[in-house]
C-alpha positions as CSV (number, residue, x, y, z in Angstrom):
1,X,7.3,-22.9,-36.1
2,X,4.9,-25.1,-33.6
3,X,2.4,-23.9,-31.9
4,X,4.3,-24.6,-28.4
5,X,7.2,-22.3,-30.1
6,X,5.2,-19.6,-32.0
7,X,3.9,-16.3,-29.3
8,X,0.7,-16.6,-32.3
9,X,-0.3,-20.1,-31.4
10,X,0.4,-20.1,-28.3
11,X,-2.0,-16.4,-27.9
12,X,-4.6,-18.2,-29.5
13,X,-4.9,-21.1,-26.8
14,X,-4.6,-19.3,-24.3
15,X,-7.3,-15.9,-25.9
16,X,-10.0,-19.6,-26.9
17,X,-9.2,-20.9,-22.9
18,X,-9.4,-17.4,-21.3
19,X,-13.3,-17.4,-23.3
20,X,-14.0,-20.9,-23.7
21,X,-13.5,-21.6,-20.2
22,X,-15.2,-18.7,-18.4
23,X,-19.0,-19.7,-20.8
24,X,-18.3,-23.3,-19.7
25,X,-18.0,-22.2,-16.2
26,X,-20.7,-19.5,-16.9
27,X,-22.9,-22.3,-18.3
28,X,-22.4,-24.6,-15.3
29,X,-23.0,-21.9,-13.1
30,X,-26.4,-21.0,-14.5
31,X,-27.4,-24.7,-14.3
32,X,-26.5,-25.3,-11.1
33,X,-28.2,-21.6,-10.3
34,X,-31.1,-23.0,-11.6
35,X,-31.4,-26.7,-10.0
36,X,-30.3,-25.2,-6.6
37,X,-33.3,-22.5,-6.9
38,X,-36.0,-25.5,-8.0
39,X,-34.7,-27.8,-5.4
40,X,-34.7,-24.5,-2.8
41,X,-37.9,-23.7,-3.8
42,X,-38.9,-27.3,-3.1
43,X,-37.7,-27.5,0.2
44,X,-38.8,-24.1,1.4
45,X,-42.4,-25.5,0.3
46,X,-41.9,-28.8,2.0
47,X,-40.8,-26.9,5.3
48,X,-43.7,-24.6,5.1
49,X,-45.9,-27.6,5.0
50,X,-43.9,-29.4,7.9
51,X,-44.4,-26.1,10.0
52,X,-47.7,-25.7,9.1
53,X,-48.6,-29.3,10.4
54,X,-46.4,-28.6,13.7
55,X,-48.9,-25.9,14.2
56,X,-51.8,-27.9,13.9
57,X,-50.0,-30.7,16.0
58,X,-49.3,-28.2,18.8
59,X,-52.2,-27.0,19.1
60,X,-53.8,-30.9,19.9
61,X,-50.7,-31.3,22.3
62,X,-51.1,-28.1,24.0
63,X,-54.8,-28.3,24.1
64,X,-54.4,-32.0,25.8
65,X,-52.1,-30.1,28.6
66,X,-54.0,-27.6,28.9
67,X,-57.5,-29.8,29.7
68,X,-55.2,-32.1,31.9
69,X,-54.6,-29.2,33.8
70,X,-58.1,-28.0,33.9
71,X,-59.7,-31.8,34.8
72,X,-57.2,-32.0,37.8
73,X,-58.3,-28.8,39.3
74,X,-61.6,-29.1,38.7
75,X,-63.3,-29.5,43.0
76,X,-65.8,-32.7,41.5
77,X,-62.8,-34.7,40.4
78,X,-60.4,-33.3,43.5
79,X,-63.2,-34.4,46.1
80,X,-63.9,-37.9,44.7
81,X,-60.5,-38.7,44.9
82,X,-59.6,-37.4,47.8
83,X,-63.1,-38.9,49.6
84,X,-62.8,-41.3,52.5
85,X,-64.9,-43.6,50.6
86,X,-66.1,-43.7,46.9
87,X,-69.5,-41.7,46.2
88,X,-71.7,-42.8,43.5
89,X,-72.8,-38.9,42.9
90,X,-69.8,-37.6,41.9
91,X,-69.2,-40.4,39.8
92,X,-72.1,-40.0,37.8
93,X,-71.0,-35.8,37.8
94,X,-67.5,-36.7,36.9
95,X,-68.3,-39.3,34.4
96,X,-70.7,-36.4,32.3
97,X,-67.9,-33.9,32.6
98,X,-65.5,-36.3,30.9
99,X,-68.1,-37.1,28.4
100,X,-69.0,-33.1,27.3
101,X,-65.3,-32.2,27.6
102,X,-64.4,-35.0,25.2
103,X,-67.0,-35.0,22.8
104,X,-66.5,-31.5,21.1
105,X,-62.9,-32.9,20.3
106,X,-62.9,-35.6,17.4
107,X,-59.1,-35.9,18.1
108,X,-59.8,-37.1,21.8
109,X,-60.1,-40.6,22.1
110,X,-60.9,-41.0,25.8
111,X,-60.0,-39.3,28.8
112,X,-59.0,-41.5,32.1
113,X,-58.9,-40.9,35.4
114,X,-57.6,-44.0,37.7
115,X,-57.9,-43.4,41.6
116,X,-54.8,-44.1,44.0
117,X,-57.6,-45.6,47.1
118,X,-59.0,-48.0,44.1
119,X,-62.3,-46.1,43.6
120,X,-63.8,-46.9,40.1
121,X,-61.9,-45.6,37.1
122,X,-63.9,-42.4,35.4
123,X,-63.8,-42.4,31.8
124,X,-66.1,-40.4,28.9
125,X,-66.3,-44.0,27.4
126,X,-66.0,-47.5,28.2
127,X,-63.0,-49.0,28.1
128,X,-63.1,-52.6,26.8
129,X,-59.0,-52.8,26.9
130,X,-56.1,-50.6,27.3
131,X,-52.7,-51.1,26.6
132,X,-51.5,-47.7,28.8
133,X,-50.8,-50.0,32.1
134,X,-48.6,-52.5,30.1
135,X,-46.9,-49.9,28.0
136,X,-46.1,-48.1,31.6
137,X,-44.5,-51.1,33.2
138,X,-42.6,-51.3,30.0
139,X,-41.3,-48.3,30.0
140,X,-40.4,-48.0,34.0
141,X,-37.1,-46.6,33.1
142,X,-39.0,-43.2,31.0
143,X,-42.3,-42.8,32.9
144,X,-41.4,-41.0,36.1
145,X,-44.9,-41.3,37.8
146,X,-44.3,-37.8,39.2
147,X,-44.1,-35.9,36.0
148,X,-46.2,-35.7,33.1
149,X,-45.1,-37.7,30.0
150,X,-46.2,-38.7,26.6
151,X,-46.6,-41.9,25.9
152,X,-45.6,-44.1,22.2
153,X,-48.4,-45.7,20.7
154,X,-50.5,-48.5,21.9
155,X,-53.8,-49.8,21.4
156,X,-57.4,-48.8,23.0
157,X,-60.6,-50.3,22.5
158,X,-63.5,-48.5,23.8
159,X,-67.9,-49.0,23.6
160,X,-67.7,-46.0,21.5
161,X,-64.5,-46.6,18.8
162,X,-63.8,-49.7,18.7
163,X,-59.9,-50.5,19.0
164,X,-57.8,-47.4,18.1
165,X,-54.3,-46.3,18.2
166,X,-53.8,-43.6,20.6
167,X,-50.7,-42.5,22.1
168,X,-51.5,-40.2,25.4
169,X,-50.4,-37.8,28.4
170,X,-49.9,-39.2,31.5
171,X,-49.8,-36.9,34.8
172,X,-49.8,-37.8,38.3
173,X,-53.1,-35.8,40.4
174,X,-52.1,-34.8,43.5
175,X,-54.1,-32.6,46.3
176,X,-55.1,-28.8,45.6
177,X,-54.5,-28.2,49.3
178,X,-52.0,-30.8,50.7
179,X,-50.5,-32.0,47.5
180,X,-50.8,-35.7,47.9
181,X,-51.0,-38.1,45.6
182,X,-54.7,-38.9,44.3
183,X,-54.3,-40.8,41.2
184,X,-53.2,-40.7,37.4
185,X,-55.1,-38.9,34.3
186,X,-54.5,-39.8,31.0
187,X,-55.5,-38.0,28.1
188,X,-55.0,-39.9,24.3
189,X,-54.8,-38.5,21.5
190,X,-56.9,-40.3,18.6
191,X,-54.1,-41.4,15.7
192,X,-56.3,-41.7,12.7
193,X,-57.2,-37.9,13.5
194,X,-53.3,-36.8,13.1
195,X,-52.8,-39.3,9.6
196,X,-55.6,-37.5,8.2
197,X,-53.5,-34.5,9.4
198,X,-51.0,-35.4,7.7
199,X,-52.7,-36.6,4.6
200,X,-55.0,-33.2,4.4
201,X,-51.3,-31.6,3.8
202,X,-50.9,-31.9,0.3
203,X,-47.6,-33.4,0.9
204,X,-45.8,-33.7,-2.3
205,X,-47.8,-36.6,-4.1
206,X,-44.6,-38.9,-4.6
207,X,-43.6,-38.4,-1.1
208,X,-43.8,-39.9,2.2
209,X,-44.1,-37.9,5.6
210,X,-44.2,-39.3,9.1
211,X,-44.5,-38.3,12.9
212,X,-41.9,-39.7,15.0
213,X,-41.2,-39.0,18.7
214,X,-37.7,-38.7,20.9
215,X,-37.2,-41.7,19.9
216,X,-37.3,-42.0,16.4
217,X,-40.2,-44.6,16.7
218,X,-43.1,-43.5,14.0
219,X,-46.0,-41.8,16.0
220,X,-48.2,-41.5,12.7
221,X,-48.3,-41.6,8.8
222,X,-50.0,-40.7,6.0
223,X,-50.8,-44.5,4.6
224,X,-50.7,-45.8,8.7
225,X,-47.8,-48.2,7.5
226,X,-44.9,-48.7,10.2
227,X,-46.5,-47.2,13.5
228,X,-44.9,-47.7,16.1
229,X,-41.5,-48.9,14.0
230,X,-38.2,-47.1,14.4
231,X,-37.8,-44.5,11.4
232,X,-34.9,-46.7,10.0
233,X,-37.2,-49.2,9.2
234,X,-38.8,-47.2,6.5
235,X,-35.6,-45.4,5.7
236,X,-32.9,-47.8,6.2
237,X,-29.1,-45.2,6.2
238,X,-30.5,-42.1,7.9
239,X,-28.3,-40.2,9.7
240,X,-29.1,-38.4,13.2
241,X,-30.7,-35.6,12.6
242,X,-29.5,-32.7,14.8
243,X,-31.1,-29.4,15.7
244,X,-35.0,-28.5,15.7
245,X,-34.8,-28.6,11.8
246,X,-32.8,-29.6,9.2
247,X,-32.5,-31.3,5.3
248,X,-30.7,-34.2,4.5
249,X,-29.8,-36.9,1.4
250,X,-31.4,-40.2,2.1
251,X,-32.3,-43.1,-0.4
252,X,-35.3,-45.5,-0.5
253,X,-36.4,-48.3,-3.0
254,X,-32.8,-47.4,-5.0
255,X,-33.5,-43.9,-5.5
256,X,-32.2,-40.8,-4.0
257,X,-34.6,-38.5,-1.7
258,X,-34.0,-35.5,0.1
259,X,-35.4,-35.3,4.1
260,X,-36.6,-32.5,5.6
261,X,-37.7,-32.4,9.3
262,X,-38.9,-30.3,11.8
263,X,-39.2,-30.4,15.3
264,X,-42.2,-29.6,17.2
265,X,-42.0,-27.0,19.7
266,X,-44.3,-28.4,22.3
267,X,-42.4,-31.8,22.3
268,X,-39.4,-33.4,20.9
269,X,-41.1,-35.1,18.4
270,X,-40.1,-34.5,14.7
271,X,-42.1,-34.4,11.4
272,X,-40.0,-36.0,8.7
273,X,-40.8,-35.7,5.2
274,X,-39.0,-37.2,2.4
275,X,-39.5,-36.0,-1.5
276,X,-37.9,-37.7,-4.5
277,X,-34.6,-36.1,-5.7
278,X,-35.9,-36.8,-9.3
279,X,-39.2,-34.6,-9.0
280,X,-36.7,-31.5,-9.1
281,X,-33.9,-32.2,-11.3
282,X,-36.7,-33.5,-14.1
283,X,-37.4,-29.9,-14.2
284,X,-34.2,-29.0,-15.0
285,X,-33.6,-30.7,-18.0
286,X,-35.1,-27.9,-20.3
287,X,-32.6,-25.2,-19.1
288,X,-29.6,-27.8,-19.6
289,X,-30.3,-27.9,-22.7
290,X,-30.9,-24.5,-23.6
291,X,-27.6,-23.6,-21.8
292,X,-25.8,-26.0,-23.6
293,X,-26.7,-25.0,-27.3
294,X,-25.9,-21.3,-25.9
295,X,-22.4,-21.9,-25.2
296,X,-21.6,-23.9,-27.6
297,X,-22.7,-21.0,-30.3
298,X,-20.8,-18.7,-28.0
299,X,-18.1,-20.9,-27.7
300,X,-17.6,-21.4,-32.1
301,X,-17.3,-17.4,-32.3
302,X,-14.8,-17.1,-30.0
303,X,-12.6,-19.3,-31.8
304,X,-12.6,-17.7,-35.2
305,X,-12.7,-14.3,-33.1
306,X,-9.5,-15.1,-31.4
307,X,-7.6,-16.6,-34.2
308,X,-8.0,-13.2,-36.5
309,X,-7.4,-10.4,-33.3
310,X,-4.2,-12.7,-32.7
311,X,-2.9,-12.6,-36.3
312,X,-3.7,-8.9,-36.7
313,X,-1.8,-7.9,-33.0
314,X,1.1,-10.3,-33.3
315,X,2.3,-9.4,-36.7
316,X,4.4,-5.9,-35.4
317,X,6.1,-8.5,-32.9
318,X,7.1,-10.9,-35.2
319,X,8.5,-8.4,-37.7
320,X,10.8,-7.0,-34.4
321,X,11.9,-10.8,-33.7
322,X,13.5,-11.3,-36.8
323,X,15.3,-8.4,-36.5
324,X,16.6,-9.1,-32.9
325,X,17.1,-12.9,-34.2
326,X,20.4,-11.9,-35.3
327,X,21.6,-9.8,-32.5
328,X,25.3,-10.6,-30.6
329,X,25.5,-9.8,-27.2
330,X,29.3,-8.4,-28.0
331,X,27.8,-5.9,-30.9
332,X,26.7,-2.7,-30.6
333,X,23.2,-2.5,-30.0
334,X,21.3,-1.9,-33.3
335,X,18.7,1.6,-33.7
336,X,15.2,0.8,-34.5
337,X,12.9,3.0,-36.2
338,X,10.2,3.9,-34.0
339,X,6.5,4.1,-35.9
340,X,3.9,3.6,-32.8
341,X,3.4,5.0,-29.5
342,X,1.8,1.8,-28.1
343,X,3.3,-1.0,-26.2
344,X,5.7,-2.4,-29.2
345,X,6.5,1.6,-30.0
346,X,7.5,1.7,-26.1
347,X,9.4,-2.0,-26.5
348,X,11.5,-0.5,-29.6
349,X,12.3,2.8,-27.5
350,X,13.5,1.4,-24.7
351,X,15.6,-1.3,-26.7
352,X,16.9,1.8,-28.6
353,X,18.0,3.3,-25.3
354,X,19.3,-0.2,-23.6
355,X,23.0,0.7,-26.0
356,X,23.3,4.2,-24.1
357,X,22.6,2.8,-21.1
358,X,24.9,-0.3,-21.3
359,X,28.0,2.4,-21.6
360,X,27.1,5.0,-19.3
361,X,27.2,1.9,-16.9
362,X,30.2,0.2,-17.8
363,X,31.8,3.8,-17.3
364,X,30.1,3.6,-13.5
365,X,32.2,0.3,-13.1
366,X,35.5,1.4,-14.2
367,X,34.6,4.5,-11.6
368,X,33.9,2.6,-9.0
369,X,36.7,0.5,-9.4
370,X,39.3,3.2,-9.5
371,X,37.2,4.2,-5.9
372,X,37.9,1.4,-4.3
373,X,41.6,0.6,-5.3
374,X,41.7,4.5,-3.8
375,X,39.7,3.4,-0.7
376,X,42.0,0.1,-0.1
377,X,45.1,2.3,-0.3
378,X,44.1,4.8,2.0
379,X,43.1,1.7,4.5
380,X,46.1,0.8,4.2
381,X,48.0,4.1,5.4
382,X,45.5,4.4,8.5
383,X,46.5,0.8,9.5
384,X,49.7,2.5,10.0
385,X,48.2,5.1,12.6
386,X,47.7,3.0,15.4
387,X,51.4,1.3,15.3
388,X,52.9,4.8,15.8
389,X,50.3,5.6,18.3
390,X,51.5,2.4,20.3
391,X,55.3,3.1,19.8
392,X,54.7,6.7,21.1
393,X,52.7,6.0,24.5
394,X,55.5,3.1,25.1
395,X,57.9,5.8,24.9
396,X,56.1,7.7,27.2
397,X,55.5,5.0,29.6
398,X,59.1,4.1,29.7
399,X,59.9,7.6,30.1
400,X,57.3,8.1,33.1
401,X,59.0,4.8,35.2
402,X,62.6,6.3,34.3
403,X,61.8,9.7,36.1
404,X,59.6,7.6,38.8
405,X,56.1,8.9,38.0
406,X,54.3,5.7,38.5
407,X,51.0,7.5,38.0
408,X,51.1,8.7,35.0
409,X,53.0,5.6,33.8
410,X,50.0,3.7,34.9
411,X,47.4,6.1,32.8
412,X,49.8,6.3,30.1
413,X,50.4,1.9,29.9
414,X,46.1,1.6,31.0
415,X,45.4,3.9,27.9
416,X,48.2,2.3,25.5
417,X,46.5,-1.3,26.5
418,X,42.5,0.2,25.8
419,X,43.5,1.7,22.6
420,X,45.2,-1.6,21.6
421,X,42.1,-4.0,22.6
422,X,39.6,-1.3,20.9
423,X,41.3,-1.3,17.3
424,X,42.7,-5.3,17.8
425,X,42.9,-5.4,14.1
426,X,39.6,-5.2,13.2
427,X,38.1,-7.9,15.1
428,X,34.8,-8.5,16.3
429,X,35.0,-11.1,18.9
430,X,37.2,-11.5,22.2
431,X,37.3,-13.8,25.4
432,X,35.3,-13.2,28.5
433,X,38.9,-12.0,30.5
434,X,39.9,-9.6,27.8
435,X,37.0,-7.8,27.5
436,X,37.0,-7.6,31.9
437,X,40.3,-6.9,31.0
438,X,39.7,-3.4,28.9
439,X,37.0,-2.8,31.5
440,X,39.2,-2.3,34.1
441,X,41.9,-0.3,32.1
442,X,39.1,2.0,31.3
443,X,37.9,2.5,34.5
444,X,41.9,2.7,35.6
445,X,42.2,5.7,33.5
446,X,38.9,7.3,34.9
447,X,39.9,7.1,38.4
448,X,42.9,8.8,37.2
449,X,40.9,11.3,35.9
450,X,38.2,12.0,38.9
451,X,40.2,10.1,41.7
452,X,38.1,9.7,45.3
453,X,34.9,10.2,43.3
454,X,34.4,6.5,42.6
455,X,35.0,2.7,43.4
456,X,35.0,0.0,41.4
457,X,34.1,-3.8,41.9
458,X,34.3,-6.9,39.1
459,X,32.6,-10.0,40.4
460,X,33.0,-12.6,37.3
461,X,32.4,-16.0,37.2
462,X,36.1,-17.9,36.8
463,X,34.6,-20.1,34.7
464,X,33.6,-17.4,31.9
465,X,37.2,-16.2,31.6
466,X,37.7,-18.0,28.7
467,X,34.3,-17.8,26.8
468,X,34.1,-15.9,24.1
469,X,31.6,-12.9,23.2
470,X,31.2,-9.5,21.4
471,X,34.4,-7.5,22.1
472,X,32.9,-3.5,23.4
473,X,30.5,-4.2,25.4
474,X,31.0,-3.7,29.1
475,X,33.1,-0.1,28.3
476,X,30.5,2.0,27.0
477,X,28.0,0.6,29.8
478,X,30.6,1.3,32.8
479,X,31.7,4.6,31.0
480,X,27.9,5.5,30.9
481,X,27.8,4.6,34.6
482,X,30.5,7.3,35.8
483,X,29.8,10.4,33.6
484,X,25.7,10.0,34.0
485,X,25.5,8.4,37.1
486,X,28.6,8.4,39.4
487,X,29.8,11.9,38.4
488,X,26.8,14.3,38.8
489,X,26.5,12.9,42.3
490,X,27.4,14.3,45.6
491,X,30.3,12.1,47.5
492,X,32.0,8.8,46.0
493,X,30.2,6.8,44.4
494,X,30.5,3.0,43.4
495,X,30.6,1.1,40.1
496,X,29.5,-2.8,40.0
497,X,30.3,-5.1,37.2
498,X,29.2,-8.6,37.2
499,X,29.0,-11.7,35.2
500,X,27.6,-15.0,35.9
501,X,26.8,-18.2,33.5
502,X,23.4,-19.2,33.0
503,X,21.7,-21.8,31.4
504,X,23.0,-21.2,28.0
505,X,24.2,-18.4,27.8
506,X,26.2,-15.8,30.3
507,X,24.5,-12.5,31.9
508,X,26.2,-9.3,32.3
509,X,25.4,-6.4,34.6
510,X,26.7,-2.8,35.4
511,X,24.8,-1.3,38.2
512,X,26.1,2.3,39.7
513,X,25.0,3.9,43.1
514,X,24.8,7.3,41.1
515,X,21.6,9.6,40.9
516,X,19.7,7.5,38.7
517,X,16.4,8.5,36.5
518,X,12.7,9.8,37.1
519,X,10.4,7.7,35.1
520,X,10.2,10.2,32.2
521,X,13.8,9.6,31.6
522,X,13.6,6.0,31.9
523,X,10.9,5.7,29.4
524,X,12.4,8.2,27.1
525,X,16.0,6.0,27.3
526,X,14.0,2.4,26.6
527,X,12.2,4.0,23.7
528,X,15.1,5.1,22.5
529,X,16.1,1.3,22.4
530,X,13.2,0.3,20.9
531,X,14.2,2.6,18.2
532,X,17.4,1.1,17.6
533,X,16.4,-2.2,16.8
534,X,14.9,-0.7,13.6
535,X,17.2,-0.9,10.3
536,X,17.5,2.8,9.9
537,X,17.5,4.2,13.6
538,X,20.4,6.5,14.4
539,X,23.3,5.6,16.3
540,X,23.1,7.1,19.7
541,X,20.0,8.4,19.9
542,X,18.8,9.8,23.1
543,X,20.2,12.7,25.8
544,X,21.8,10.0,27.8
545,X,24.0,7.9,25.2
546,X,24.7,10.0,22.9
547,X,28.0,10.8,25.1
548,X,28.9,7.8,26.1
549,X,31.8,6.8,24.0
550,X,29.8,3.8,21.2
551,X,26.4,5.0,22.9
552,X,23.6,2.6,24.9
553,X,21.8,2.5,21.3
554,X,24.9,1.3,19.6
555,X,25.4,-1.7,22.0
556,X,21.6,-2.7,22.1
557,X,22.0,-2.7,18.5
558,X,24.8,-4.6,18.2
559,X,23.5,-7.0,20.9
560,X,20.7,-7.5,18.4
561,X,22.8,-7.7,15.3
562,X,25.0,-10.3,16.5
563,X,22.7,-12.5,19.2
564,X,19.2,-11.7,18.2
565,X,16.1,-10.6,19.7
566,X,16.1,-11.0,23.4
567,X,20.2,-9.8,24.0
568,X,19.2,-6.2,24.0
569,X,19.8,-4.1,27.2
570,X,17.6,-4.3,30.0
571,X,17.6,-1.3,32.5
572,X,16.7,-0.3,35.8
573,X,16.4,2.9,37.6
574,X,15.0,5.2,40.0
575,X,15.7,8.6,41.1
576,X,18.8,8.8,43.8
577,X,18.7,4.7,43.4
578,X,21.0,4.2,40.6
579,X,20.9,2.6,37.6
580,X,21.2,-1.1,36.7
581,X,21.8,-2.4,32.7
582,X,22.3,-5.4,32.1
583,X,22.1,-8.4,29.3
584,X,22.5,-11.5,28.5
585,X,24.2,-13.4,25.5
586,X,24.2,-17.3,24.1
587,X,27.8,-18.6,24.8
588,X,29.9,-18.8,21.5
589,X,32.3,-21.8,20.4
590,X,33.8,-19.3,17.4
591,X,34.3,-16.3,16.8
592,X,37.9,-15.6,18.5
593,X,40.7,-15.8,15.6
């Protein structure tokens, strides 16, 4: 017997999968457990260093607001601006503020202060060149003179430093009293101060990190390569990187890298750092190989584990195969000798009681057919019922016009005519006019029976006359009408049946002048409905239909049965303003045979 054929074999795969495959996944698990938490660890560090640097970096940049704010409202700089003509005093004055301010702060390259009437531009050093005016009418679209901006890099060369890279703050100075324009300060920042920043960070010693502003254009470095260059210069394939912070996959010089930025809070400039993929996953290699030798151990005693439980469980159910190999559906059921009280002793007991059963149940059948050959014949003799029911109220009708009692022959052909529609054979379905048709022979017979306590009106669409639709319907409705509505009133009363074709389908509505319901009845009589639509609600349920010959809830259900959700009854009431059901139905091709 093959492996694909024999319960052993096939236990055995599936007892070396069920353990094989959990240690491999086991094993996978704990090696990707353990790269995630090196490269994790990694990043958490690399993001600690980036914030750590934004600190540092927000501090400069707040710093630089903060003394731009302080130099324009000092009175010295406000009044030689705002003088009528310059004055070589408070130049001097100004001039040796600039100088002391700056020269406690090695990140301050120079601080400028240009004046809107042309007076001479005060500085803490001499400015050889500047690149700020170019790099403002470059950038007319950014700088809004009116605001304070920071500027990208560009080049300074000063008495004192020589030429420098500085990017700066640039804020108009308006009047302390009448808020005019005065002139423009700029305060720059020193960019060999940030790179050594950045290189005092102890960024990872394979890595690269950067500074780059709004625009993605490299503000600083740690080596000083690619100022001033968009970051996908350096690292062609980065994506956008969204949010103050963030890590993505990028590669450089052929190697995979994972990017981690940060985004400084003062500004919406980002640190970027990028660290080599391979500096983390090296360091994985040790517990690979650990976990590999472990599973495979575990993996080898398993096996041989698996084979011998298999052997040793399976050999009770092979012995009771052979045994049941043999056995004919058309013999009787052999009797096994029970030994265990386990699974296979529960197997054997319940095969040993399967014979017992199989008889006890082919007695049930020849039962239950004998029922229902008694059933059919007694359907038979009450089909014969209603013919002699007809054939009597004919005689009496005939027997009413022969001694001129019109009346009575009228009740008497009315009721033979309902009774005849109601049974109709057994038939479910009618046209539109029949069932008006046993509406009106109802409601015949009732003004028979309460005459001068009730009119009646039918207003139906010609065109439905011929439609067909659920046969019962409009009868227990109209009958609910007159002994609920119509006959606990005081004076006559009216009755209103009406029918009209919709898009569709056709609507149906009975609506009584009778004393209607209070709310609490009306709620009561929907909920009872709502009952009804649920496979094991009773038939009828409720004070108000339980009287009325098949009962609001047997309609509504019906209605449900037949058309679907959404043909239920609808009703309407108020107390002393009647009561309106009505409902509508999809129009039917079959159904009338």
């Amino acid at each position: 017997m093959g492996i694909k054929q024999s319960l052993k074999g096939k236990l055995s795969l599936l007892l070396i999968a069920a353990i094989a495959l959990p240690l491999l996944g086991a094993g996978a698990v704990s090696y990707r457990i353990a790269s995630n938490l090196t490269e994790k660890i990694e990043k958490q560090s690399g993001m600690n260093t980036l914030r750590q640097i934004s600190d540092k970096l927000d501090f400069i940049i707040s710093d630089a607001e903060n003394m731009s704010v302080f130099i324009i409202g000092q009175r010295s700089i406000q009044s030689y601006l705002g003088s009528a003509q310059g004055d070589i005093s408070l130049y001097s004055q100004n001039v040796a503020f600039l100088l002391n301010l700056a020269s406690s702060k090695a990140y301050i390259s120079n601080i400028t202060i240009t004046s809107d009437r042309g007076y001479p531009t005060l500085s803490n050093t001499t400015i050889l060149h500047s690149g700020l005016p170019r790099l403002l009418e470059s950038n007319a679209d950014a700088y809004d003179p009116d605001k304070k901006w920071w500027t990208p890099l560009y080049e300074n060369q000063t008495t004192d430093d020589g030429m420098k890279r500085v990017f700066s703050l640039v804020r108009p100075i308006r009047s302390t009293e009448k808020f005019q324009p005065l002139g423009e300060l700029s305060v720059s920042v020193n960019v060999d101060e940030v790179q050594k920043m950045l290189q005092d960070a102890a960024w990872n010693e394979s890595g690269w990190i950067w500074l780059v502003n709004q625009e993605n254009k490299i503000m600083s470095s740690q080596t000083g390569e690619g100022l001033n260059q968009p970051l996908q210069s350096v690292l062609p394939g980065v994506t956008a990187m969204k949010g103050t912070e963030g890590v993505l996959t990028v590669a450089r010089e052929g190697e995979s890298n994972t990017l981690l930025y940060y985004t400084l809070p003062s500004l919406n400039w980002k640190l970027v750092g990028v660290i080599p993929t391979r500096i983390y996953t090296a360091q994985n290699k040790y517990v690979l190989t650990l976990t590999a030798i472990a599973i495979g151990v575990a993996a080898a005693l398993a096996g041989a584990l698996s084979l011998y439980f298999t052997a040793w469980v399976t050999r009770p159910l092979t012995k009771l195969a052979r045994k049941l190999r043999d056995v004919r559906p058309g013999d009787p059921v052999e009797q096994f000798e029970v030994r265990s009280t386990d699974e296979i002793g529960m197997v054997l007991h319940s095969y040993n009681q399967l014979g017992g059963r199989i008889e006890r149940l082919k007695s049930q059948l020849q039962l239950n057919e004998a029922k229902k050959k008694e059933a059919d014949i007694r359907a038979l003799q009450a089909q014969i019922n209603p013919h002699f029911l007809y054939n009597t109220l004919s005689s009496i009708h005939w027997t009413a016009l022969m001694n001129k009692d019109r009346q009575v022959a009228e009740m008497v052909g009315a009721l033979g005519d309902f009774l005849r529609f109601s049974l109709n054979d057994g038939k479910e379905f009618c046209s539109v006019g029949q069932e008006v048709a046993h509406a009106q022979n109802y409601v015949s017979i009732m003004s028979k029976r309460f005459p001068g306590k009730f009119d009646s009106t039918f207003l139906i669409e010609p065109d439905m006359q011929g439609r067909i639709m659920l046969k019962l319907l409009l009868q227990p409705l109209i009958e609910n009408s007159i002994m609920h509505g119509l006959q606990k009133k005081q004076g006559k009363g009216s009755v209103y049946v009406y029918g009209e074709l919709k898009q569709g389908g056709m609507s149906f509505t009975v609506e009584d002048t009778g004393i209607g319901m209070d709310a609490e009845k009306l709620n009561s009589l929907r909920r009872m409905l709502l009952k009804a639509e649920a496979a094991d609600a009773e038939e009828g349920r409720g004070a108000d239909s339980s009287k009325s010959g098949y009962g609001l809830g047997s309609v509504h259900r019906r209605l449900l049965l037949h058309y679907g959700r959404g043909t239920g009854l609808h009703i309407e009431s108020g107390p002393g303003s009647g009561t309106r059901i009505s409902f509508t139905i999809p129009e039917a091709t079959e159904g009338l045979s």
